[in-house]
Structures are given as structure tokens and as C-alpha cells.
TIZAKE-440175 format. One record per residue (C-alpha): residue number from 0; x, y, z; chain; residue in three letters. Coordinates in pm, whole numbers, always signed. Each point is the difference from the previous one (the first is absolute). Example, Ala and Ser with C-alpha at 12.3 -4.5 7.8 and 13.67 -1.06 7.14 Angstrom:
ATOM    nr       c1       c2       c3   kette   rest
ATOM     0    +1230     -450     +780       A    ALA
ATOM     1     +137     +344      -66       A    SER
% end
This chain:
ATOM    nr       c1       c2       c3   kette   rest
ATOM     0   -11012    +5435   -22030       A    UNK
ATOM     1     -181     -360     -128       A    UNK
ATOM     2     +334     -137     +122       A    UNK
ATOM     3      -15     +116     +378       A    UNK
ATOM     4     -407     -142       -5       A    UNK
ATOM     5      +79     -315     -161       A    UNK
ATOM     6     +287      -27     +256       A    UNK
ATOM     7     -222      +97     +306       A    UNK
ATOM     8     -294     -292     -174       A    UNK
ATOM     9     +243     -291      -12       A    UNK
ATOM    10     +148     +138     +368       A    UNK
ATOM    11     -367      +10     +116       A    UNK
ATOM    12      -48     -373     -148       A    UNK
ATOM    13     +321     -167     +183       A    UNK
ATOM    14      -87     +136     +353       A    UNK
ATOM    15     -341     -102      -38       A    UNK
ATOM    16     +125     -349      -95       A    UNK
ATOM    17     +244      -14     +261       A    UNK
ATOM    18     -297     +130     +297       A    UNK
ATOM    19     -190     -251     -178       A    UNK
ATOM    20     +251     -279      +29       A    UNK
ATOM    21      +87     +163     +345       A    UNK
ATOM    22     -378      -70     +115       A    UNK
ATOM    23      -43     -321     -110       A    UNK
ATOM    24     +273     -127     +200       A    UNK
ATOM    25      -40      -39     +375       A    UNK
ATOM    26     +274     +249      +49       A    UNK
ATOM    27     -168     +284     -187       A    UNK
ATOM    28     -363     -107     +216       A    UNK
ATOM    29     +210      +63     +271       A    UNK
ATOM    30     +144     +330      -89       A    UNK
ATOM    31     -383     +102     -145       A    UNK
ATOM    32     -160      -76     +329       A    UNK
ATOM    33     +291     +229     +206       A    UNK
ATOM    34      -48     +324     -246       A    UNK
ATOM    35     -370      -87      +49       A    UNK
ATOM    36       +2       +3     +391       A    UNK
ATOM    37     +252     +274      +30       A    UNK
ATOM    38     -208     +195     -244       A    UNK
ATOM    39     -328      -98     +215       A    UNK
ATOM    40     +207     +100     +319       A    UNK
ATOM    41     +133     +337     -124       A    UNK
ATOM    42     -351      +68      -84       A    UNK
ATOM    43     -119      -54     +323       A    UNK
ATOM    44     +290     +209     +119       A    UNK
ATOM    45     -114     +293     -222       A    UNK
ATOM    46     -362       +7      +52       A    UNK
ATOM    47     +104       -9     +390       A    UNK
ATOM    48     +179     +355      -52       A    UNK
ATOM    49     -214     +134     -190       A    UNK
ATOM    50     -252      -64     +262       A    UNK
ATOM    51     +210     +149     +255       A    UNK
ATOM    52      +60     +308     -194       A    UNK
ATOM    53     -382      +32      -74       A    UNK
ATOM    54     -100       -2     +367       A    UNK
ATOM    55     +294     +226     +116       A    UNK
ATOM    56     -135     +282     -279       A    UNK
ATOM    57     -371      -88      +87       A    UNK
ATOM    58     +131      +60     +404       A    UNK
ATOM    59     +195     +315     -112       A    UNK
ATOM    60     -296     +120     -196       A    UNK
ATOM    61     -244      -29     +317       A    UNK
ATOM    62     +279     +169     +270       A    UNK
ATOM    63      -22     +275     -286       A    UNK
ATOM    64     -399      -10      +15       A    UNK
ATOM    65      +21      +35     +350       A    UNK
ATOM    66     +247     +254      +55       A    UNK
ATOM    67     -219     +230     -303       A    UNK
ATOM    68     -325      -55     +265       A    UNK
ATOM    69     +193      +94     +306       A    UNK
ATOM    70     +125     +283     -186       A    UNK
ATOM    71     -311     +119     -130       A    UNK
ATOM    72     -208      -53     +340       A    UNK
ATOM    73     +301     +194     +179       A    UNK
ATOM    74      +11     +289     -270       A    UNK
ATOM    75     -303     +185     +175       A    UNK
ATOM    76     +190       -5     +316       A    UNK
ATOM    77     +327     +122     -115       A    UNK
ATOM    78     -204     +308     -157       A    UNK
ATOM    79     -166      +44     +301       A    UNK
ATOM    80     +334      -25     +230       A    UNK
ATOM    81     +155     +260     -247       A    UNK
ATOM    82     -257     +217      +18       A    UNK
ATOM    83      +19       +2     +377       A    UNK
ATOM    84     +384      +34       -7       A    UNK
ATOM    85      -71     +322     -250       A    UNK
ATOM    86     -260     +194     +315       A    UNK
ATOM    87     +259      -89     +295       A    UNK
ATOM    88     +220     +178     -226       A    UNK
ATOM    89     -147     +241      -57       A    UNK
ATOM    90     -196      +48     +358       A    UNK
ATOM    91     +392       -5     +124       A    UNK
ATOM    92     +123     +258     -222       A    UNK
ATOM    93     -313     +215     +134       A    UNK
ATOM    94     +104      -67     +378       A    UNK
ATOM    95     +365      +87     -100       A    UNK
ATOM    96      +48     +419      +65       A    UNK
ATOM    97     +313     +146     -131       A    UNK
ATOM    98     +102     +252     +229       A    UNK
ATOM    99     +238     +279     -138       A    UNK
ATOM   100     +268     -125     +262       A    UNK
ATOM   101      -37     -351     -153       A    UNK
ATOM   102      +72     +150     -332       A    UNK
ATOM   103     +274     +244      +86       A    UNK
ATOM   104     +194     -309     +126       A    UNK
ATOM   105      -43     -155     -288       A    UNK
ATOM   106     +115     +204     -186       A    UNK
ATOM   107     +281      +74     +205       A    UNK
ATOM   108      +92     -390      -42       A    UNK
ATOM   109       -2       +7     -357       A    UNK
ATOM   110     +203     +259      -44       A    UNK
ATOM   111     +291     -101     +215       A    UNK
ATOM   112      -33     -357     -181       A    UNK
ATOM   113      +64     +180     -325       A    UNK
ATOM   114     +295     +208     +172       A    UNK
ATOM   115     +170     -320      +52       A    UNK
% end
């Protein structure tokens, strides 16, 4: 165990001597400046998305708002349109007589359906 952190210290201390010795050369300024900027640039890129994702939920969450209000505002209406389909319904089933003829035949009908 004091092996594997004395090995992981003295690997620790040669990369940081080579980035060191990397940096200090104009090479390693070079290569610096590019993680830098692409770093800087897939920052950018991120933030951008996340933007995009924040106003698509914030648009979703308002079509959802709206569509709650409609529903709300219409709800009276539907109750009232039900109600009215429940009366003609009802006022229909008044107006229709069932004459003993009408029901003979009927029953006549079902009959031979079943002989079949």
C-alpha cells in the first residue's frame, strides 16, 4: 500500500516536470493556448445548449399553461353540452311509443336469429 502512493508521488512529480518543461518551451505555449481556446470554445458550445434546452422546457411549460386554461374555461361548457345531450335523450326516449306490433316483430327477429 505505501508502495503504490509513493509510486503514484514520484509519477505525479515527473509529469508535472515534464508540463512544466512542456510550458516553458514555445511548443508547450502553443499546445496550452489550443486546450485553452478549445476549452473556451466547448464552453461556449455548452452554455449555447443548455440555453436552447432551457427555452424549449420554459416554451413547453407555457403550451402546457395554456392548454390547462383552455381546458378549465371550456370545462363549464362540456358539462353544460352533456347535460343537454342527457334531456334530448331522454325527451327522445319520451317521444319514442312502443307499439305491441313493434315489439312482436322484434321478437319475432330475435328468435329466428337464434334459430340460425
Amino acid at each position: 500500500m505505501a508502495v503504490n502512493r509513493l509510486a503514484y508521488f514520484f509519477a505525479g512529480a515527473v509529469l508535472g516536470a515534464a508540463g512544466l518543461a512542456m510550458v516553458k518551451s514555445g511548443k508547450g505555449q502553443q499546445l496550452v493556448s489550443g486546450v485553452i481556446n478549445g476549452g473556451c470554445g466547448l464552453a461556449e458550445n455548452v452554455l449555447a445548449r443548455v440555453e436552447t434546452v432551457k427555452e424549449d422546457i420554459e416554451d413547453y411549460m407555457a403550451e402546457v399553461k395554456y392548454k390547462a386554461e383552455q381546458a378549465k374555461e371550456n370545462a363549464p361548457e362540456a358539462e353544460d353540452i352533456a347535460e343537454e345531450a342527457v334531456i334530448e335523450a331522454q325527451e327522445t326516449e319520451e317521444e319514442v311509443e312502443v307499439t305491441p306490433e313493434a315489439e312482436e316483430e322484434s321478437t319475432t327477429d330475435s328468435s329466428e336469429k337464434k334459430g340460425e
